[in-house]
Every structure is written in C-alpha cells, then in structure tokens.
C-alpha positions in Angstrom: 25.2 26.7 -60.4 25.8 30.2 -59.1 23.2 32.9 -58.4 23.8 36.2 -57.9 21.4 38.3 -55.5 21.0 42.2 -55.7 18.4 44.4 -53.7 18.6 48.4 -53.4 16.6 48.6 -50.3 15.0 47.2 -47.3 12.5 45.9 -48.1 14.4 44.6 -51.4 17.2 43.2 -49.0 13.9 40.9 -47.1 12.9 39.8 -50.3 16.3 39.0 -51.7 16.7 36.8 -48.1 13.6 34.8 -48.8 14.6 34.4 -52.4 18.0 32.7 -50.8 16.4 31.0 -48.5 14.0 29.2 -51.7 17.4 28.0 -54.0 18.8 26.6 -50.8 19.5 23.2 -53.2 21.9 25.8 -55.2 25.7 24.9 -55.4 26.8 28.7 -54.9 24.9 31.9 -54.3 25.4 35.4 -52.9 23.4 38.4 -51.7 25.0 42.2 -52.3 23.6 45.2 -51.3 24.8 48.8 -51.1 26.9 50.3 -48.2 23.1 51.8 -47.2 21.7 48.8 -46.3 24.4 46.8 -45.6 23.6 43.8 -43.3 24.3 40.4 -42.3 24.3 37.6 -44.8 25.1 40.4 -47.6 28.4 41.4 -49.3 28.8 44.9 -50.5 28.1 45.6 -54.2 31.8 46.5 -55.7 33.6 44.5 -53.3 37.2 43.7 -54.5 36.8 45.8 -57.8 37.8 49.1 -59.4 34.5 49.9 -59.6 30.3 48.5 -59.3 30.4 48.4 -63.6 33.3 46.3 -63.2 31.8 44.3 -60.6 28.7 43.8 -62.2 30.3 42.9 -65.5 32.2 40.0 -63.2 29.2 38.8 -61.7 27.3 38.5 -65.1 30.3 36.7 -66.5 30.7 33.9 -63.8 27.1 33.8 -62.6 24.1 31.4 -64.3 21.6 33.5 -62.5 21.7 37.1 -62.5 18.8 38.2 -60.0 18.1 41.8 -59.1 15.2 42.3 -56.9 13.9 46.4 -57.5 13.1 47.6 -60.7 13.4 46.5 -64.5 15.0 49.6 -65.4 18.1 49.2 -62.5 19.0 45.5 -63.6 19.0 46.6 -67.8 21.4 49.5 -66.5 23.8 47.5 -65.2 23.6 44.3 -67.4 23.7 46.6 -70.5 26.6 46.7 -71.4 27.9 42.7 -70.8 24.9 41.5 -72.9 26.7 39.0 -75.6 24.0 36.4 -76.9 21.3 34.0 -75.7 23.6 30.8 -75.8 26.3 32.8 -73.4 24.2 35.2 -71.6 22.8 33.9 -67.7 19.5 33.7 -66.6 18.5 37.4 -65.7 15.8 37.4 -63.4 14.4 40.7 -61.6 11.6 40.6 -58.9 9.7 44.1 -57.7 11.0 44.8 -53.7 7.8 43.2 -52.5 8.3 39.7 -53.8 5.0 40.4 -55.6 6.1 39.5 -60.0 9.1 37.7 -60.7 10.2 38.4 -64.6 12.5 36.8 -66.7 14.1 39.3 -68.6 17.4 37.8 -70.6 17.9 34.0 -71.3 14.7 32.9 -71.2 15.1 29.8 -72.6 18.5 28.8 -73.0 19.9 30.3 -70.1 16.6 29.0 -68.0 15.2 32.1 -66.8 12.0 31.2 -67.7 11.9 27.9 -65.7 13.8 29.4 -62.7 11.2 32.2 -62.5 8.6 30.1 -63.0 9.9 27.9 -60.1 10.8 31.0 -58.1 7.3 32.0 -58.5 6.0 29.0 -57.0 8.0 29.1 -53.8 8.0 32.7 -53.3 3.7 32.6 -54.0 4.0 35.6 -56.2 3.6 35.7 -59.9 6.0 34.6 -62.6 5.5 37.3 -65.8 6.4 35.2 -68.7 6.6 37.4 -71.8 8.3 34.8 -74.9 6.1 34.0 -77.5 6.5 30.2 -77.8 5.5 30.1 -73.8 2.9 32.2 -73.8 0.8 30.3 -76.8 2.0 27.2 -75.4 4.1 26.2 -78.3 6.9 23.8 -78.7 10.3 25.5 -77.7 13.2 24.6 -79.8 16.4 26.1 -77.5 14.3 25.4 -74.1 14.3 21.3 -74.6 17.6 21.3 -76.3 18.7 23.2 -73.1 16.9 21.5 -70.9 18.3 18.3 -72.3 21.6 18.3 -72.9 21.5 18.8 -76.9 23.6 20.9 -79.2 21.8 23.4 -81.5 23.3 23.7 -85.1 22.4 27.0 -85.6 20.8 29.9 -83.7 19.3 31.1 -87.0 17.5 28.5 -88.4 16.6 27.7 -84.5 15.0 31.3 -84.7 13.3 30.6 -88.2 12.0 27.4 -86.6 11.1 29.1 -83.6 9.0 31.6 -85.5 7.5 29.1 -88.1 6.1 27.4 -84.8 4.0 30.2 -84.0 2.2 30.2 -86.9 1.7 26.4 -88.1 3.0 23.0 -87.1 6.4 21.9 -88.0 7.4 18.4 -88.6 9.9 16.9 -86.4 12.2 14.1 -87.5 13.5 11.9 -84.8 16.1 9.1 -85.5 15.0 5.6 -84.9 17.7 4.9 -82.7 16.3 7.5 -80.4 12.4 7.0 -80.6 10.7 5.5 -77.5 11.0 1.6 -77.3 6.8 1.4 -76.4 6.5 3.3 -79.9 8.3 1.1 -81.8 7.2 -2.2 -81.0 4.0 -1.8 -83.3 4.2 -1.2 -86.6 2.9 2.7 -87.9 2.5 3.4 -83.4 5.6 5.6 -83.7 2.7 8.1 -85.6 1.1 8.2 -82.1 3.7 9.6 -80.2 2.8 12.7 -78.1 4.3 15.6 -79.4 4.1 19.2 -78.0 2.2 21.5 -79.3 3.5 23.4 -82.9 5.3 19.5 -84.1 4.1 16.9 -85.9 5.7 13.8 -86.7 7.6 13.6 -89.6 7.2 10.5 -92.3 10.2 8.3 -91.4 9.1 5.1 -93.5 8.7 7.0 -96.8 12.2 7.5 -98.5 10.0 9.2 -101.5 8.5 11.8 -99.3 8.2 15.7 -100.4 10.1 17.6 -98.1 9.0 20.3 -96.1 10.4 24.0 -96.2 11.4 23.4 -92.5 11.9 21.4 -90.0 13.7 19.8 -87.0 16.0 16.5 -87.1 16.5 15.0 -83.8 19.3 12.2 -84.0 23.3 12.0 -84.6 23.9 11.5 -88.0 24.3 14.4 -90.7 21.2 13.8 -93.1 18.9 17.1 -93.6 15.3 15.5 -94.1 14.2 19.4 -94.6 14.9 22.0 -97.0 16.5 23.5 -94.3 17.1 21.4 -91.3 17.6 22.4 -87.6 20.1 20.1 -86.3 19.5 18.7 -82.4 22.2 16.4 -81.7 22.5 14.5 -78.4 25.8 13.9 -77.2 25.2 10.1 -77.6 28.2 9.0 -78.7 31.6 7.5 -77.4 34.6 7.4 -79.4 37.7 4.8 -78.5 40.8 5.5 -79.6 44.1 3.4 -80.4 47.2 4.6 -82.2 50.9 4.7 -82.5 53.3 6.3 -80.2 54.2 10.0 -80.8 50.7 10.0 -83.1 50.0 13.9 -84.1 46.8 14.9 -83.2 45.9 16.3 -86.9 46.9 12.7 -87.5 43.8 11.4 -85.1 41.6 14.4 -85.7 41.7 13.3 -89.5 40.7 9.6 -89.3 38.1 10.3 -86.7 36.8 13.2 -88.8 36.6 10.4 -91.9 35.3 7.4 -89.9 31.9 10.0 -88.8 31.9 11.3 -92.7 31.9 7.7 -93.9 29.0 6.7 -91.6 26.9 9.9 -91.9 28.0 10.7 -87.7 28.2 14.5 -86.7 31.3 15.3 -84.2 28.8 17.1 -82.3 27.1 13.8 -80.5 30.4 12.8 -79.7 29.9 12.5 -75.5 33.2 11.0 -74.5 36.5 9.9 -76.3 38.7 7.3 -74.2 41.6 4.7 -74.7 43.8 2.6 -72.8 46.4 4.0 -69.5 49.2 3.8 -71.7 48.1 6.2 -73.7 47.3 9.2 -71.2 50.6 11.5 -72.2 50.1 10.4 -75.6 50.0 14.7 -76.7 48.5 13.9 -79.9 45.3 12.3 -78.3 45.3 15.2 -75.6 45.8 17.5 -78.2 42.7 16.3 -80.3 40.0 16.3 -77.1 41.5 19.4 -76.0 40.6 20.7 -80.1 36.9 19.7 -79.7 36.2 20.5 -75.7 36.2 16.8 -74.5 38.8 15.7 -71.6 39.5 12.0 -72.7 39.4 9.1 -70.0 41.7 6.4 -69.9 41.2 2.9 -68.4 43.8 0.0 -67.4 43.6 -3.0 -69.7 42.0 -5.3 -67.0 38.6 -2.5 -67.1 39.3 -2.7 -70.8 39.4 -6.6 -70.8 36.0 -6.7 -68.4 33.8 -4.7 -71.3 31.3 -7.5 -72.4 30.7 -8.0 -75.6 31.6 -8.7 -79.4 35.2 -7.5 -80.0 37.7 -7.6 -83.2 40.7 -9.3 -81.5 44.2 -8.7 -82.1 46.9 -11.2 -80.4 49.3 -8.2 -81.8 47.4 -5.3 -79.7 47.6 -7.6 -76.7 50.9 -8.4 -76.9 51.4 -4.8 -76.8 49.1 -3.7 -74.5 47.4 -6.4 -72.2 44.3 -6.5 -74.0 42.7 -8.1 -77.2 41.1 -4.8 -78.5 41.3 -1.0 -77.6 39.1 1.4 -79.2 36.1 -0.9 -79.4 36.1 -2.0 -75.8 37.3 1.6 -74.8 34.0 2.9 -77.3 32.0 0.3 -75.2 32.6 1.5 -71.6 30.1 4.1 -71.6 28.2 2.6 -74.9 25.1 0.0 -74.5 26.5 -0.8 -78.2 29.3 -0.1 -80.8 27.5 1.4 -84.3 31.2 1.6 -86.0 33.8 -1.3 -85.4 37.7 -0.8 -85.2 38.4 1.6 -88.5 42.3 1.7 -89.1 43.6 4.9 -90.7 47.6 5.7 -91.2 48.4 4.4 -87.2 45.2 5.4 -85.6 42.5 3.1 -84.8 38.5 4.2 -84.2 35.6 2.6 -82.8 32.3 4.6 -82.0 29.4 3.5 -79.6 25.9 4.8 -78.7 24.5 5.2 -75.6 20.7 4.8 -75.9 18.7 7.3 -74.8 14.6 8.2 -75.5 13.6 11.4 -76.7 11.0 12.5 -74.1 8.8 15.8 -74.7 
C-alpha cells in the first residue's frame, strides 16, 4: 500500500508527521510540502515533474491513499481533474491542520477511505466524519465487503440499485451452499439463523418454486440469477489445471475452458489461479490465455504434481509423457480442498476445476 501525505502549513506539516507516524505498518508512504515549509522527513510538492498538476495527477495514479491534511476545498482542486470512478479511484482522505476531523472524501468504500479514516481517527483521537449513506444508517454495504473481501462485483449499476434499495427495505441475499458457514449447515432449516447485517435477509434456498424478488444479491461462483435482476459477488474460489498439446493456441484453451464453466454453470470471474505441469511454462498459448484474463499461471514439477492427494483420472499415456498419471486435476487440486469438474477433454486441451472452501463471514 502507498500513502501519499500533503500539508500547506506548519502546523499542517505536525499533523501530517503524526499521521505518518500512525500507518507506520504501511508498505510505502511519503510526506510533501511546499518549498515554504519545507523540512526534514518531507519531499517537495512537484519534485521530478513539469509541474504540481502533473505531479499530483502522478501521485493519485500510483497512490491507494491520497491524504491532504488543510482544507476540503485544496485536496478537490487538485484531485479534480484525475477523478475516474469508484473501482479505480484511491482512498482520498483530508484532515483540518489541527488533526481535529478526518473526512473521507472519494472512495469510500471500495477504495477504503472510509475504514482508513475511521482507523485514522482512532489513533490520531480526533473525529472520523463519515458522510455515505449505507454507513451512516448502519446498513449493509455491498462494494465495502466485496472490497474488503476479495470479491468481484458484476456490475457497478445494479451494485448502486442494490445499494439504494438497501436504504429503504431489506434485500434478500442468496449465498451458495458451498460457501455458507459449516455451523449453519449442520441443522436442518439453521442456515435461516445466520446473522446477517443490517438491510439483508436470507434468501429461500430450499424452495426451487419460490417468487422471485425484484432484487437481490447472489453470493457464490456459478452463473444462476435467483433475482429479477441479480448482483453478482463472486469469490475468486476457484482453480483451474490445465493440460494440452504442444504449440496449443491460446483461443484454442480460452474456448474449452470457456465451455467446461458454461456447461457447469461456473463464472470466469471466481477463477483464482490456473496452473499446469513445468513442461508446460513456454507453452505461449497457455501464457497467452492467463495473460487474456489477468491471472499469471504457476507451474509445478511432476513429483509436486504426483504428491497432490486424492482421487485422480489416470492416464499411463500422460505419464509416459510427462512423469505423472494426471495433470490438470492434480494441477486443479494444489491450491483446491476439492475438484467440482474432473479432467474435460476438448480438441487437445484438457480442464479440471477445484474449489477452495471458504465461509462467507459478515
């Protein structure tokens, strides 16, 4: 994580120092001040650019947390005109010279301004001004939790219909089996008794005849829409193994792993890691295909292949070839606790898909 620190004063420059001295856990962070009240620990504002727009159009690019410490008006100024949308956008955090309010501003919830500030707050004993709706009347936050952990939003429209639906009534909430809490699910009709945040209810698994709602959230992996229109959380849950043929294209691989999650109902979006065998690593079709979807593959040698436990589809052909009985299952498995789709052939490539188990957790 990098934070950015900016203060237009003295007494803004002490404040900045103690807000540093707070996120000392933080990876990367930097105080800048003008030439004015330019001292040690801080780097001057426009240092190594053309000009302080430029610079502060650098630092709002590369930072996660944008934090100016003076007044609202000075950090909208110069954040102004960078200002893309919520799911790119930092934290942007400003905090009066006196350490007194600390205000979230941009981000809030996907870019974690809100918690920061809140947090910031805390440490710094001032006050954290939280202005979003869904925090302020203690609702259920759709982009904060799917932020907070780890899942993929669908769509930032029908997140913002959700989001707005919340305020006024309770939305159900539809949460794959796969995923619910283990203690739920060991009595019957418990999983009704699951604590939910405030603005969701629990949503009617057992009854396939059920009326659907206008709206609603799906929590899980696969592709189903229990809602008349359904916001899409997807944990990246899954794993995918991969065999094929040498000199495989990658529209070749992207194709039969695109049909093996249509035929099983999977969205791409849960996939979490995609990996095959060593002899496969400068295979360009396979590095062409995770480099498609944003996923940097991981190959293993056939003896970590071969020391995957479980129940595999052998092939003395496959490990005549490569060392080991099975590939993309026991590749799937490595970073699975099970495999939900066996070895699937298609044209030369071979799939398998695991789950990693997780628990939803409000």
């Amino acid at each position: 994580m990098k934070v950015c620190i900016f203060a237009y004063s003295n007494k803004a420059c002490e404040t900045a120092e103690r807000v540093a001295a707070v996120l000392e856990p933080i990876d990367e962070k930097k105080c800048y001040t003008t030439e004015k009240y330019l001292r040690s620990g801080f780097s001057l504002i426009g240092e190594g650019c053309g000009s302080p727009r430029e610079f502060y159009g650098k630092c709002f690019e590369e930072c996660s947390a944008f934090i100016s410490v003076g007044s609202c008006g000075i950090a909208v100024r110069h954040i102004a005109p960078f200002v893309k949308d919520k799911t790119k956008d930092p934290a942007v955090i400003v905090i009066d010279e006196l350490g007194k309010y600390v205000i979230p501003i941009l981000s809030g919830h996907i870019g974690g301004a809100n918690r920061l500030a809140i947090e910031l707050a805390q440490k710094l004993g001032a006050e954290a001004v939280i202005t979003t709706a869904t925090d302020i009347n203690g609702r259920f936050s759709v982009d904060t939790w799917a932020a907070e952990n780890g899942y993929a939003i669908d769509s930032m429209k029908t997140a913002k219909a959700v989001s707005a639906e919340i305020l006024e009534r309770d939305v159900e909430i539809f949460i794959e089996e796969m995923l619910m809490p283990k203690s739920v699910l060991l009595i019957p009709g418990k999983e009704k008794n699951i604590e939910l945040p405030g603005g969701l209810v629990l949503a009617d698994r057992s009854d396939a005849n059920r009326q659907k709602a206008a709206i609603g959230i799906y929590v899980g992996c696969k592709t189903i829409n229990p809602f008349d229109k359904t916001l899409h959380l997807i944990p990246k849950v899954l794993s995918v193994g991969l065999g094929c043929r040498k000199d495989m294209p990658k529209e070749k691989i992207a194709d039969a792993v695109s049909r093996v999650f249509a035929e099983n109902d999977l969205d791409m979006r849960a996939i979490g890691s995609i990996a095959s065998i060593d002899i496969k690593k400068d295979e360009k079709g396979i590095l062409g295909f995770c480099e498609d979807i944003g996923i940097e593959p991981k190959f293993f040698t056939a003896e970590e292949l071969e020391a995957v436990t479980g129940e595999f589809s052998p092939s003395d052909f496959v490990k005549s070839v490569t060392g080991v009985d099975n590939v993309c299952e026991r590749a799937a498995k490595i970073e699975a606790d099970r495999i939900i789709v066996k070895k699937t052939a298609f044209d030369g490539v071979t799939v398998a898909v695991g789950l990693k188990e997780i628990e939803v957790a409000f």
